[in-house]
Each structure stands twice: as structure tokens, then as C-alpha cells.
N, CA, C and O atoms as a Maestro MAE file, in Angstrom:
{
 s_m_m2io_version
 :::
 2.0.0
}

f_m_ct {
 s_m_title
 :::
 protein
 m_atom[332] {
  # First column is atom index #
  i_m_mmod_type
  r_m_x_coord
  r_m_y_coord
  r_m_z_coord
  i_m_residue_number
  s_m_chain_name
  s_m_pdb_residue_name
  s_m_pdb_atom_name
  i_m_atomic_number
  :::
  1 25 106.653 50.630 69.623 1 A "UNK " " N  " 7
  2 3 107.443 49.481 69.220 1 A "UNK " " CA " 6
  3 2 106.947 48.994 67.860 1 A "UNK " " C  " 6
  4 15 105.728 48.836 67.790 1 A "UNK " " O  " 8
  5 25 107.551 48.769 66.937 2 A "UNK " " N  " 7
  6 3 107.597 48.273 66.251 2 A "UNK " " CA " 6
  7 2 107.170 47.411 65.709 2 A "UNK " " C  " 6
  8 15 108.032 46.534 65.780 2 A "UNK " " O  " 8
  9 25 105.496 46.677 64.619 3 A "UNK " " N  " 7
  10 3 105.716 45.201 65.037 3 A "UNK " " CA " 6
  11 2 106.612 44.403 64.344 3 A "UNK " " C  " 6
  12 15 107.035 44.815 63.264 3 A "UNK " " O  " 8
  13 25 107.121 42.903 64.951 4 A "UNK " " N  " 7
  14 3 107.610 42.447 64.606 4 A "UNK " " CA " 6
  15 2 107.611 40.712 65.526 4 A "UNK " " C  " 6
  16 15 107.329 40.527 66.710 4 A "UNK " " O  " 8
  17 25 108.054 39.589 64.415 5 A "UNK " " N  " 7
  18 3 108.244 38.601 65.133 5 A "UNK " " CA " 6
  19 2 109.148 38.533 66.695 5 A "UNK " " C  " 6
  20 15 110.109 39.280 66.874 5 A "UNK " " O  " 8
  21 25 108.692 37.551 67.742 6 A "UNK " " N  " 7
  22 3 109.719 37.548 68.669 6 A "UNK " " CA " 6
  23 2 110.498 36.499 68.331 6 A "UNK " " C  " 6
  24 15 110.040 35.574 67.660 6 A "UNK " " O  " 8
  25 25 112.120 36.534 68.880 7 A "UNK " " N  " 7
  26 3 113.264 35.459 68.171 7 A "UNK " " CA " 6
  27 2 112.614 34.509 69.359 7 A "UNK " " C  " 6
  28 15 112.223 35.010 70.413 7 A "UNK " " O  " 8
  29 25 112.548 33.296 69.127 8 A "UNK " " N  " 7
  30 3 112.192 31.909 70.143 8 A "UNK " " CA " 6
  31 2 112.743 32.205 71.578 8 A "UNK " " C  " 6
  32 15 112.146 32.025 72.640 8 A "UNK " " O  " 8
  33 25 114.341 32.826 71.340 9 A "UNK " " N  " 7
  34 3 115.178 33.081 72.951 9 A "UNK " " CA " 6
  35 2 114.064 34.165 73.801 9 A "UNK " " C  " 6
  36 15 113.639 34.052 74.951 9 A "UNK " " O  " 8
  37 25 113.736 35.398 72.621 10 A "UNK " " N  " 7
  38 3 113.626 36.407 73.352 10 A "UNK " " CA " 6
  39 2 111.812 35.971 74.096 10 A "UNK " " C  " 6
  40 15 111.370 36.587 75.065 10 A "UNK " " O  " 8
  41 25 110.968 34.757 73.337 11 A "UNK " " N  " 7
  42 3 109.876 34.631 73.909 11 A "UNK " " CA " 6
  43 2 110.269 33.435 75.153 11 A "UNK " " C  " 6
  44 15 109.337 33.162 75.909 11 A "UNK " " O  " 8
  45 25 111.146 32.965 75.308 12 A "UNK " " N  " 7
  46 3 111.652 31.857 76.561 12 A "UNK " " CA " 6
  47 2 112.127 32.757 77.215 12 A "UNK " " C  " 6
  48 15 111.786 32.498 78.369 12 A "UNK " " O  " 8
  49 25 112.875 33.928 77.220 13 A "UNK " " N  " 7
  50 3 113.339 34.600 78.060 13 A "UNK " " CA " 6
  51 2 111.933 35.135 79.167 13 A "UNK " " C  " 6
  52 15 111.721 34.902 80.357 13 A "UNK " " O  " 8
  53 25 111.224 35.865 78.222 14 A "UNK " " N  " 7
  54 3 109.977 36.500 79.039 14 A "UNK " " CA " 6
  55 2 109.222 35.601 79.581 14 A "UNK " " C  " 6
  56 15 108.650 35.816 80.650 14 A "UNK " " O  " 8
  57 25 109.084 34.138 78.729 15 A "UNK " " N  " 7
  58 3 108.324 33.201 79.922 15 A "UNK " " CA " 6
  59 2 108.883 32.823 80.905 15 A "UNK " " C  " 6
  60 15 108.269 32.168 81.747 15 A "UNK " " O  " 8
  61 25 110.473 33.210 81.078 16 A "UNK " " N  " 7
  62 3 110.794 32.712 82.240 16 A "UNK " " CA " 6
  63 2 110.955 33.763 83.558 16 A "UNK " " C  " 6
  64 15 111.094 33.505 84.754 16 A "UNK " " O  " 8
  65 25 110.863 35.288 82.713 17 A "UNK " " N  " 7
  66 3 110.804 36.186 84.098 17 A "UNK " " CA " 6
  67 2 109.137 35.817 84.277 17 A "UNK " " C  " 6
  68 15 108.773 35.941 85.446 17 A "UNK " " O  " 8
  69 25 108.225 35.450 83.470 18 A "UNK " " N  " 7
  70 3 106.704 35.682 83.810 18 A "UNK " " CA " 6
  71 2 106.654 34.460 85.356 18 A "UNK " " C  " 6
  72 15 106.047 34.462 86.427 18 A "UNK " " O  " 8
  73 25 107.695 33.505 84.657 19 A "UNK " " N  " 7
  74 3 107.448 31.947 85.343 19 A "UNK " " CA " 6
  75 2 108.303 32.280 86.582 19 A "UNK " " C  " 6
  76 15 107.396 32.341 87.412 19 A "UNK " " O  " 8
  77 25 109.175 32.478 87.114 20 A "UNK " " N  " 7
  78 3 110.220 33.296 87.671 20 A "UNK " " CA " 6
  79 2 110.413 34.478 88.814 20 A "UNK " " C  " 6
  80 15 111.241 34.642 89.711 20 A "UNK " " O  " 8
  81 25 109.192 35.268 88.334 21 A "UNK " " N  " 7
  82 3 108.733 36.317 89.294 21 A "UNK " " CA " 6
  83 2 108.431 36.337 90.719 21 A "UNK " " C  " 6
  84 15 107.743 35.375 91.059 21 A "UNK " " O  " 8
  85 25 108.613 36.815 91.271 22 A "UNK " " N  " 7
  86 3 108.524 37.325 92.829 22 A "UNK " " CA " 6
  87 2 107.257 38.229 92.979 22 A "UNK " " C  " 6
  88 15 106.594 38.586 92.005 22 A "UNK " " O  " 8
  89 25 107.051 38.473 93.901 23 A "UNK " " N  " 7
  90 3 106.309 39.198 94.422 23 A "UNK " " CA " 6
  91 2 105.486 40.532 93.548 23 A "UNK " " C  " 6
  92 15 104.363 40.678 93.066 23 A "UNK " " O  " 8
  93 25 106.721 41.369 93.657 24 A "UNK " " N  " 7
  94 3 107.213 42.673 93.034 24 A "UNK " " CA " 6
  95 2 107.149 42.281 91.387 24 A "UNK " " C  " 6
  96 15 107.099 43.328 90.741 24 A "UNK " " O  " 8
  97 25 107.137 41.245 90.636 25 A "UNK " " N  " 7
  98 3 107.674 40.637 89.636 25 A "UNK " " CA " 6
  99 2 109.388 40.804 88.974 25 A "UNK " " C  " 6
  100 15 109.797 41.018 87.833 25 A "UNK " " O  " 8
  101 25 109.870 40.658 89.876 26 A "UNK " " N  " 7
  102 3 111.208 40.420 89.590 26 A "UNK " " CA " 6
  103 2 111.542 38.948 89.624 26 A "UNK " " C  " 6
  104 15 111.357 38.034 90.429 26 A "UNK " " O  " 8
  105 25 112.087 39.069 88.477 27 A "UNK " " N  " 7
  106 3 112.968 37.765 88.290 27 A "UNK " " CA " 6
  107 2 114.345 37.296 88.519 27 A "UNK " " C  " 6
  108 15 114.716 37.219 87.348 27 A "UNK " " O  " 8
  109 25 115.294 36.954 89.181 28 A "UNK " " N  " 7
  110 3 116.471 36.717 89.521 28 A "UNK " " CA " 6
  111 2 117.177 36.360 87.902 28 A "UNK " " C  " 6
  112 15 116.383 35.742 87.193 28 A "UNK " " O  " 8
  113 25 118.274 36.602 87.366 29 A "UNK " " N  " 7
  114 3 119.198 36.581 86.007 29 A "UNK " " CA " 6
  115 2 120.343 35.388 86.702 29 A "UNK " " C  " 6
  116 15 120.327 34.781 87.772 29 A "UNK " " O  " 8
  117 25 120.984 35.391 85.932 30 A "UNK " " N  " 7
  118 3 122.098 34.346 86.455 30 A "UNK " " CA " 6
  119 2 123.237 35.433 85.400 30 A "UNK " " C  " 6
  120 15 122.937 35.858 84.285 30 A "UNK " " O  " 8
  121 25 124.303 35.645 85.994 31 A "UNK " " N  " 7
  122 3 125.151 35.984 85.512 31 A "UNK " " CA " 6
  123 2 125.792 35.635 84.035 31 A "UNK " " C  " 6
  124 15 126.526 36.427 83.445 31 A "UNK " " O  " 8
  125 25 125.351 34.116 83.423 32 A "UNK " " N  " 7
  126 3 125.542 33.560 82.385 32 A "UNK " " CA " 6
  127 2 124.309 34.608 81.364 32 A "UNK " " C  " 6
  128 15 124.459 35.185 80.287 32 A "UNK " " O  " 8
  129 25 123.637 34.545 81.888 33 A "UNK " " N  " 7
  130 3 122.090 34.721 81.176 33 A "UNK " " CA " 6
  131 2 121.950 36.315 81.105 33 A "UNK " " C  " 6
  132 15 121.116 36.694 80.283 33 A "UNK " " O  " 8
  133 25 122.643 37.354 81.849 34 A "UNK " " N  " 7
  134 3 122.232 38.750 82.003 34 A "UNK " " CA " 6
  135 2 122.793 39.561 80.746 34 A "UNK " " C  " 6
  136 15 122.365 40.671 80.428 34 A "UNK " " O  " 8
  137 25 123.809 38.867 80.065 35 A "UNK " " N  " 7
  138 3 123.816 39.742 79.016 35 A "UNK " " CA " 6
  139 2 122.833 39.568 77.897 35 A "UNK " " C  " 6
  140 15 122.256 40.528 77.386 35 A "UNK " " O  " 8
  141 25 122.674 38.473 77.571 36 A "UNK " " N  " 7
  142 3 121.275 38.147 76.740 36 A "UNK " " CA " 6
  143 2 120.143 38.907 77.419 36 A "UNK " " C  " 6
  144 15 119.526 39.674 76.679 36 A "UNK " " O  " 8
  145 25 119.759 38.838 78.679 37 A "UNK " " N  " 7
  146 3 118.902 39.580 79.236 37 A "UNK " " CA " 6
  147 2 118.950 41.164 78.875 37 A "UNK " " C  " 6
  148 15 117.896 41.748 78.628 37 A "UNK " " O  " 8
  149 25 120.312 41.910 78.847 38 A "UNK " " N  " 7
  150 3 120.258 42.950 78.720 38 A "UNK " " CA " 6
  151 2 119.959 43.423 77.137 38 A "UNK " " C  " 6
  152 15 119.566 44.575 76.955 38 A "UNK " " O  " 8
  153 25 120.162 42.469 75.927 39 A "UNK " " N  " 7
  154 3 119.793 42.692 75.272 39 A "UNK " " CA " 6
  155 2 118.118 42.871 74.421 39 A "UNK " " C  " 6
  156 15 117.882 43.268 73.279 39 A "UNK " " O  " 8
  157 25 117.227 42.430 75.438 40 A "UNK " " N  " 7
  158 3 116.348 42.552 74.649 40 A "UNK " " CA " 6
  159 2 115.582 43.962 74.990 40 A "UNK " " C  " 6
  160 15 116.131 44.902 75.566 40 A "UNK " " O  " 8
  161 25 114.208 43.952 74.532 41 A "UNK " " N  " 7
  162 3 113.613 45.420 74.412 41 A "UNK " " CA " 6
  163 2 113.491 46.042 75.352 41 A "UNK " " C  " 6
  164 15 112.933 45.395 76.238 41 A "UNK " " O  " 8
  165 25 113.872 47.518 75.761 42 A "UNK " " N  " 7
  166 3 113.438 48.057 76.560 42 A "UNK " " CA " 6
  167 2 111.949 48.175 77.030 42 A "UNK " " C  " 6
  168 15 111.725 48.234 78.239 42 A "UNK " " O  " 8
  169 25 111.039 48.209 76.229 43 A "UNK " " N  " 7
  170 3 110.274 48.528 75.933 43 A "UNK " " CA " 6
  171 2 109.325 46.902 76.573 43 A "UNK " " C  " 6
  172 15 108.124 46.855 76.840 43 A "UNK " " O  " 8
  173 25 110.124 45.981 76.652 44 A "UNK " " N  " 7
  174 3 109.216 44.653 77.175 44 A "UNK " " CA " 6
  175 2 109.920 44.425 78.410 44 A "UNK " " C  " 6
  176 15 109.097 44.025 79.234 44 A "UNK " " O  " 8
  177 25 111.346 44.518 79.026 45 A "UNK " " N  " 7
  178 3 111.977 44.250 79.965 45 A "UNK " " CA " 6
  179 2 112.719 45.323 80.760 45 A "UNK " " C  " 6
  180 15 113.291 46.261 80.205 45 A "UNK " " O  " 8
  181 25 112.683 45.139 82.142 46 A "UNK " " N  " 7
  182 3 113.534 46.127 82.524 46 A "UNK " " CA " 6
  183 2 114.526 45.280 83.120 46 A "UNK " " C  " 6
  184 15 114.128 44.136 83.337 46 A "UNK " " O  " 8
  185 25 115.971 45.589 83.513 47 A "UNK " " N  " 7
  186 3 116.967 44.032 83.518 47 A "UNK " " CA " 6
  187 2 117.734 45.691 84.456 47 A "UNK " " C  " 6
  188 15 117.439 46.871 84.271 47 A "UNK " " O  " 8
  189 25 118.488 45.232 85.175 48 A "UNK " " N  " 7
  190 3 119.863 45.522 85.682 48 A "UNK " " CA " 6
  191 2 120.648 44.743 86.792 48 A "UNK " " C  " 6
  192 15 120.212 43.962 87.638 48 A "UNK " " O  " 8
  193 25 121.667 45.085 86.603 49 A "UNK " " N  " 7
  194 3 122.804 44.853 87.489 49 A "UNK " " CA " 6
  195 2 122.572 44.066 89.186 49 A "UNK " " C  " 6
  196 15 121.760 44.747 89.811 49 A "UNK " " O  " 8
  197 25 122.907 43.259 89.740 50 A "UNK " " N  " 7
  198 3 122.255 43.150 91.485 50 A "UNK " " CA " 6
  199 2 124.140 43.350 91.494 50 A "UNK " " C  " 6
  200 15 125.051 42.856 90.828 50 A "UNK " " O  " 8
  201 25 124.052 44.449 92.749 51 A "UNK " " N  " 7
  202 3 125.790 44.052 93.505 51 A "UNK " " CA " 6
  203 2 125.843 42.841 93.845 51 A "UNK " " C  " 6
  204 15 124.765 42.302 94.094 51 A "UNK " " O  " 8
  205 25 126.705 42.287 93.928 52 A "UNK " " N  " 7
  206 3 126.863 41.106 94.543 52 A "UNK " " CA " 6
  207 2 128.660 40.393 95.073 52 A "UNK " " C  " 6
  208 15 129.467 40.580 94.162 52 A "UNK " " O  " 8
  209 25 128.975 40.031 95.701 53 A "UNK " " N  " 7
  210 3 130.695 39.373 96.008 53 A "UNK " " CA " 6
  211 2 130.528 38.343 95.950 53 A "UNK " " C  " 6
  212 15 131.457 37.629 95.573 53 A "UNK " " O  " 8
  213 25 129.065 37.679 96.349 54 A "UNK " " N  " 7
  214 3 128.670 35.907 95.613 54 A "UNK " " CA " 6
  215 2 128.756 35.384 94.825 54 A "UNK " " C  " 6
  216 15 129.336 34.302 94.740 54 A "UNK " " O  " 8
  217 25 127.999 36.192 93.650 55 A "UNK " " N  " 7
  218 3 128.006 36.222 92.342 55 A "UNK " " CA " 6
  219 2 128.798 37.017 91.089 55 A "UNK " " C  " 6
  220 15 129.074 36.549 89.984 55 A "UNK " " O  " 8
  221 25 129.045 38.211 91.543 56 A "UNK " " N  " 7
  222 3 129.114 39.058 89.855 56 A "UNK " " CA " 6
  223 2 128.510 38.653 88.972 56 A "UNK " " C  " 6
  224 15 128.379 37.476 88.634 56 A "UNK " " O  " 8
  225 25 127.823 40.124 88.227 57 A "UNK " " N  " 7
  226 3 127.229 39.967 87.587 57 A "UNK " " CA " 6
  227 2 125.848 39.057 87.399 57 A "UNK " " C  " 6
  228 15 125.471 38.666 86.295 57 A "UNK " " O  " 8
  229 25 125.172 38.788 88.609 58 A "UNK " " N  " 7
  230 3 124.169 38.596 88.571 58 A "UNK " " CA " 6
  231 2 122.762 39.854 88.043 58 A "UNK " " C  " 6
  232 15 122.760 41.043 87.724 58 A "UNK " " O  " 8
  233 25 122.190 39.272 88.121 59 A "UNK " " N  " 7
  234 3 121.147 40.794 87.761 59 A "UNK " " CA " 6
  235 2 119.465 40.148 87.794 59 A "UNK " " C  " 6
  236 15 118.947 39.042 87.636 59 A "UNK " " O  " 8
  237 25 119.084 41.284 88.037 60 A "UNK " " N  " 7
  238 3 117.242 40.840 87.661 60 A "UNK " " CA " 6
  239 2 116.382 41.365 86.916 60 A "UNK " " C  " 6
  240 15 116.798 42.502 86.688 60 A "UNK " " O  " 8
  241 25 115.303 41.187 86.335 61 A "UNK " " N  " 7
  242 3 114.425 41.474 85.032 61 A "UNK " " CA " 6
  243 2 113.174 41.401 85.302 61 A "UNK " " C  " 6
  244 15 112.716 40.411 85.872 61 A "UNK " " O  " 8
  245 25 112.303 42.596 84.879 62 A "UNK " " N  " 7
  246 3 110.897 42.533 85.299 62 A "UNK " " CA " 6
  247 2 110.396 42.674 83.917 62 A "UNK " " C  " 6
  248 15 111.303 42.957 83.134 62 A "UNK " " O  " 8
  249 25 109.199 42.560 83.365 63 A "UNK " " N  " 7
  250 3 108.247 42.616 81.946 63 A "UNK " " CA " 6
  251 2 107.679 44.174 82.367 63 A "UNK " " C  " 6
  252 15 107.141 44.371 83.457 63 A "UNK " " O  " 8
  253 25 107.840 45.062 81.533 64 A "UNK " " N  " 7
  254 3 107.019 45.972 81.598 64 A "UNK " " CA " 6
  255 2 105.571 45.962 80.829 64 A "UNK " " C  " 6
  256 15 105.357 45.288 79.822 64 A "UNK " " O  " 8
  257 25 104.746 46.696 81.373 65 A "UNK " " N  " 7
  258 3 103.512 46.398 81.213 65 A "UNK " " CA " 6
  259 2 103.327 46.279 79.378 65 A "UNK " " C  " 6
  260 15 102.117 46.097 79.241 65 A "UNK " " O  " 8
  261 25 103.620 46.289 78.734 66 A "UNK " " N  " 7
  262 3 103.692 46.200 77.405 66 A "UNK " " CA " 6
  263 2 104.567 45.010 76.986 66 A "UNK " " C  " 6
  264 15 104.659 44.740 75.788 66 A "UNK " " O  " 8
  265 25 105.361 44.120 78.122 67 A "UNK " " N  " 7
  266 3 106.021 43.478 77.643 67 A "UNK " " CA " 6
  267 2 104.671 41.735 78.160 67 A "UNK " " C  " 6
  268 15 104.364 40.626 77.721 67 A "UNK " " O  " 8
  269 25 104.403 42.546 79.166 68 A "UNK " " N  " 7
  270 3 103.356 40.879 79.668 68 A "UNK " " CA " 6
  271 2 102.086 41.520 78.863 68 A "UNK " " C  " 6
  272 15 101.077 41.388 79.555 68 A "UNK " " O  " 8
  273 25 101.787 42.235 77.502 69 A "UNK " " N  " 7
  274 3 100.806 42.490 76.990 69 A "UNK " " CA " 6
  275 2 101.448 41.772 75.896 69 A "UNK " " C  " 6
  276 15 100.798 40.797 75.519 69 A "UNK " " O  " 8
  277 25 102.428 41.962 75.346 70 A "UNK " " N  " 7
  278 3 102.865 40.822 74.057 70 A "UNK " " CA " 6
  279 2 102.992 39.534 74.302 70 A "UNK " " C  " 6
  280 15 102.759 38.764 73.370 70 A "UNK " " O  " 8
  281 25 103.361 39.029 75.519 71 A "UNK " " N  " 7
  282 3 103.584 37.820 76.030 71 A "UNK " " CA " 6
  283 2 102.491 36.699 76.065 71 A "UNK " " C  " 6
  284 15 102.531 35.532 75.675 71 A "UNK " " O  " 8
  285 25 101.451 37.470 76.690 72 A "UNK " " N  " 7
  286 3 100.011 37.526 76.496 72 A "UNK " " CA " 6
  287 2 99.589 36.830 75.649 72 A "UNK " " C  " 6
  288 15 99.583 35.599 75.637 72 A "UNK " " O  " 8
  289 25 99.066 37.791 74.602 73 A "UNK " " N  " 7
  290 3 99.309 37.896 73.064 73 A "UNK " " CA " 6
  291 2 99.655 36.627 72.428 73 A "UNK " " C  " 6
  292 15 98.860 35.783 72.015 73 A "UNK " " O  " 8
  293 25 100.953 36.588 72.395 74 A "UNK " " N  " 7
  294 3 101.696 35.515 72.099 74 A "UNK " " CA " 6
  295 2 101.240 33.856 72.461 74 A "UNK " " C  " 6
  296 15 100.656 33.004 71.792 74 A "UNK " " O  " 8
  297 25 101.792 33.862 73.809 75 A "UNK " " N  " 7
  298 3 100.357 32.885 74.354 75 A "UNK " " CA " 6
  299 2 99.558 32.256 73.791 75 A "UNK " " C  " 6
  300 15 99.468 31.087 73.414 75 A "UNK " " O  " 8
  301 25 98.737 33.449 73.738 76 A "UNK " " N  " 7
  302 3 97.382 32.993 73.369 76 A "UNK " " CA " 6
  303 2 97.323 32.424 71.979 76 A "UNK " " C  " 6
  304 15 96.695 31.485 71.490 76 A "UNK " " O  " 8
  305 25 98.298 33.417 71.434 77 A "UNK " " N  " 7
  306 3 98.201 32.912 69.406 77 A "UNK " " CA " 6
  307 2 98.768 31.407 69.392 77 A "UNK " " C  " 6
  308 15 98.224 30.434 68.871 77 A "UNK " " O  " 8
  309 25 99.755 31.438 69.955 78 A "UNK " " N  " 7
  310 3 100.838 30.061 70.160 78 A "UNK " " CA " 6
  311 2 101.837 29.954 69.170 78 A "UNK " " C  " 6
  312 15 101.629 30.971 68.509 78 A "UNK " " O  " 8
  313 25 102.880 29.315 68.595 79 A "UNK " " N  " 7
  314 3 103.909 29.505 68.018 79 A "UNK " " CA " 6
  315 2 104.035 30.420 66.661 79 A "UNK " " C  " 6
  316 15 105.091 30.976 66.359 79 A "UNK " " O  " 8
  317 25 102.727 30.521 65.808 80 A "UNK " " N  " 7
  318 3 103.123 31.371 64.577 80 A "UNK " " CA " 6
  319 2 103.576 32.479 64.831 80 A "UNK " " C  " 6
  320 15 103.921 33.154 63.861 80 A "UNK " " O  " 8
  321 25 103.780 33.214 66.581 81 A "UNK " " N  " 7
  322 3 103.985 34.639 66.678 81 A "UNK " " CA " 6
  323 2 105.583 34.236 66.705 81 A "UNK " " C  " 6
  324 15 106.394 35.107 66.389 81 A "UNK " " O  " 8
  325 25 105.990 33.073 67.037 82 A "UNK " " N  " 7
  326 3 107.168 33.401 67.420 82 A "UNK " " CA " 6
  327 2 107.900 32.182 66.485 82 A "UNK " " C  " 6
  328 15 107.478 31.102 66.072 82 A "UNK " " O  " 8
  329 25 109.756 33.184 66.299 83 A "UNK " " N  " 7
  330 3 110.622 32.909 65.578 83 A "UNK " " CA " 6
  331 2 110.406 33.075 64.429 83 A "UNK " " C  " 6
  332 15 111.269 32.810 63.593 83 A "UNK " " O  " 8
  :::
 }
 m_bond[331] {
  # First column is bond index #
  i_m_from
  i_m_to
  i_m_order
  :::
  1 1 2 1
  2 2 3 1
  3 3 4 2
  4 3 5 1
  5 5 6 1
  6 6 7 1
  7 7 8 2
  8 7 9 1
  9 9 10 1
  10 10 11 1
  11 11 12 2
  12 11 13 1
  13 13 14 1
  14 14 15 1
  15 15 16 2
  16 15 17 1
  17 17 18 1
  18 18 19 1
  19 19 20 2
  20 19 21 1
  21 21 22 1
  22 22 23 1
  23 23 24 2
  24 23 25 1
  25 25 26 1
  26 26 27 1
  27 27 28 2
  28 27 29 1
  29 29 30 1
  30 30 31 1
  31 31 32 2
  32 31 33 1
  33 33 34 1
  34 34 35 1
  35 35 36 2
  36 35 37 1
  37 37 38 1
  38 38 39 1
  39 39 40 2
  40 39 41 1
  41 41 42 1
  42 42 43 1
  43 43 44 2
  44 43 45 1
  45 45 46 1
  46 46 47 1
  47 47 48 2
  48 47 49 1
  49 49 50 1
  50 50 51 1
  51 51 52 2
  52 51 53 1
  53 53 54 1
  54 54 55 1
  55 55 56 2
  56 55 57 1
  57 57 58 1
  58 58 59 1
  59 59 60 2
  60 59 61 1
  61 61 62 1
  62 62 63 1
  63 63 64 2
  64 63 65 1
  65 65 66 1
  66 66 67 1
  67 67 68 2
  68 67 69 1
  69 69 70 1
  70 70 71 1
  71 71 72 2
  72 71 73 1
  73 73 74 1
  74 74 75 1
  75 75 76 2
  76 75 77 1
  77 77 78 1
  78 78 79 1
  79 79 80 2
  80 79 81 1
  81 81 82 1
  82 82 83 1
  83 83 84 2
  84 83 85 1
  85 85 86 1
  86 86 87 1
  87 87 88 2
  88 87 89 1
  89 89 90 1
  90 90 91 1
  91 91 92 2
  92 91 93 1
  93 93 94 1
  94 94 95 1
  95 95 96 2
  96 95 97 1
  97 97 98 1
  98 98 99 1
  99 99 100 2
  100 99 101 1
  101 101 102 1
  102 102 103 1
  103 103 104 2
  104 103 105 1
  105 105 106 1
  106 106 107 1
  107 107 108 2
  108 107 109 1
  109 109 110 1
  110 110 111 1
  111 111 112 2
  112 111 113 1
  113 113 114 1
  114 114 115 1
  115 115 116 2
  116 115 117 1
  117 117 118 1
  118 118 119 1
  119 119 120 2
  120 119 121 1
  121 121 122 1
  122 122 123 1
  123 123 124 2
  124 123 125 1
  125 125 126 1
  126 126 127 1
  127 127 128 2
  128 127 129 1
  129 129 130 1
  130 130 131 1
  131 131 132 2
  132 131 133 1
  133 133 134 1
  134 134 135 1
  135 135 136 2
  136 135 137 1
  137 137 138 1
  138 138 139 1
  139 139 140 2
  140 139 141 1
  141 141 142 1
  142 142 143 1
  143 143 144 2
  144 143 145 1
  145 145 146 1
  146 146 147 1
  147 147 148 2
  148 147 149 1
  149 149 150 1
  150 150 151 1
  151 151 152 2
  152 151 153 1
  153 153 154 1
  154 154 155 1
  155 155 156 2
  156 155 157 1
  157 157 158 1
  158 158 159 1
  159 159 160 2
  160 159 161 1
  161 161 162 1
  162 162 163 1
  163 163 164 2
  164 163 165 1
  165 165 166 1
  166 166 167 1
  167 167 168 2
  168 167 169 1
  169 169 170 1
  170 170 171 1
  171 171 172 2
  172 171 173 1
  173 173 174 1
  174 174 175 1
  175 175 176 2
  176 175 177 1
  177 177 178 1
  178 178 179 1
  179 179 180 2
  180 179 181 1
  181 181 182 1
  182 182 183 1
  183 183 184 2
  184 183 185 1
  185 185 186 1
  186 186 187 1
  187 187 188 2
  188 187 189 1
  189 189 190 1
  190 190 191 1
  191 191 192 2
  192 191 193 1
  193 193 194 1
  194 194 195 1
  195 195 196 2
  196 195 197 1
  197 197 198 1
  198 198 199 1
  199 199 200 2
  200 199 201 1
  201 201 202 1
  202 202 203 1
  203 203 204 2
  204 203 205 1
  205 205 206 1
  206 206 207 1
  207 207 208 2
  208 207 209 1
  209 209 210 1
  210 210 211 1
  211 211 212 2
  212 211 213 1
  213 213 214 1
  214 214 215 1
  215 215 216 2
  216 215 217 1
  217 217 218 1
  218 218 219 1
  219 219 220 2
  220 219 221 1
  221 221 222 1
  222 222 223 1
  223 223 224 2
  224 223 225 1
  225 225 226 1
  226 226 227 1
  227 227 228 2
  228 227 229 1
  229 229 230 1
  230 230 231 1
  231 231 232 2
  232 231 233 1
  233 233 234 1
  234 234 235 1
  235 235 236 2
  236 235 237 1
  237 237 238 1
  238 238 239 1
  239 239 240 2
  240 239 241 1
  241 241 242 1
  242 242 243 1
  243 243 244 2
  244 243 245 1
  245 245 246 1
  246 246 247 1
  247 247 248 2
  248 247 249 1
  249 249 250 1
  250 250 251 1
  251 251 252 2
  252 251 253 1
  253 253 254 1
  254 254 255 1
  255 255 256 2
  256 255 257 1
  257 257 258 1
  258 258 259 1
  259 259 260 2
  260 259 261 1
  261 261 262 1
  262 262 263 1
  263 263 264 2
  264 263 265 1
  265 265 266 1
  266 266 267 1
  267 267 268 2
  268 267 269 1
  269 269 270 1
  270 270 271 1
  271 271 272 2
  272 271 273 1
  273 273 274 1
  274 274 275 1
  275 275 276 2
  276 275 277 1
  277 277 278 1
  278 278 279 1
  279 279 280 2
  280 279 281 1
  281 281 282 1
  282 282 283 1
  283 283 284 2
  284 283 285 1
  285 285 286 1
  286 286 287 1
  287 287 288 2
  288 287 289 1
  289 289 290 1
  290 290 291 1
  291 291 292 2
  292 291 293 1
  293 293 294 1
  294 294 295 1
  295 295 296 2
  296 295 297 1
  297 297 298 1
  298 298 299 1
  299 299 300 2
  300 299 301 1
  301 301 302 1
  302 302 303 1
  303 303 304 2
  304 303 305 1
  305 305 306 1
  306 306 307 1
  307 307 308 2
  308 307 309 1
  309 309 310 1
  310 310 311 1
  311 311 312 2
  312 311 313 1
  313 313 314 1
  314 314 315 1
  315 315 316 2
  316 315 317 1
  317 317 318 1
  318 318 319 1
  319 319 320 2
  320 319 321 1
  321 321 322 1
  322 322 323 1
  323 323 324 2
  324 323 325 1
  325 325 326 1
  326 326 327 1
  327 327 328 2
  328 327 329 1
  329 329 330 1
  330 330 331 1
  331 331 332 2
  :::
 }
}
């Protein structure tokens, strides 16, 4: 990956699967929120689809291990990493 700044969304996004997480570390998406979700890095998130007839288009998102290593990171530095 690349380095580079994270956009403010894409570091609220990951604090909220970090904040968010289950067990497994999955995070529940809200159907409003999953396409933004699907856009960010592969490489920090894994995001797909949940079936659903409740919802559509709901979905869930886990940090891959490189993604709660920038998050981390980030964290720790505090806002100059991000935006």
C-alpha cells in the first residue's frame, strides 16, 4: 500500500468497525453506509454484502490485519495522520 494520508471519513469509518466489532470482529454496515464502506482499501477492510428481506443491502466490515496496524498508528500519532 501505498503511503498516504487517511481522508477523515475513511479514519471514522475504521474507528467505527474497530468500535463496532463482534466477536469475530465484524462490524454490522447499514445499508446507507455500505457503499462508502465498499469503497475504501482493500487492503485495510474487508466489507460485503449480508442477504437480507429486512434490510437490503445491509452488509458487514472487518479491518484486516494491516488495516488495525494503520489505525493503530494513527491513534497513536493523533490528527496530523489524518485528512
Amino acid at each position: 500500500m501505498a503511503a498516504r494520508k487517511l481522508d477523515p471519513w475513511e479514519f471514522r469509518f475504521l474507528k467505527l468497525i474497530k468500535k463496532e466489532a463482534d466477536a469475530e470482529g465484524w462490524a454490522n454496515v447499514s445499508a446507507a453506509a455500505m457503499p462508502q464502506m465498499l469503497k475504501l482499501s482493500k487492503e485495510l477492510v474487508v466489507s460485503e454484502y449480508v442477504p437480507s428481506d429486512f434490510s437490503p443491502g445491509r452488509g458487514r466490515a472487518k479491518l484486516t490485519e494491516e488495516g488495525k496496524k494503520v489505525l493503530d498508528v494513527a491513534e497513536w500519532f493523533g490528527p496530523p495522520l489524518i485528512g
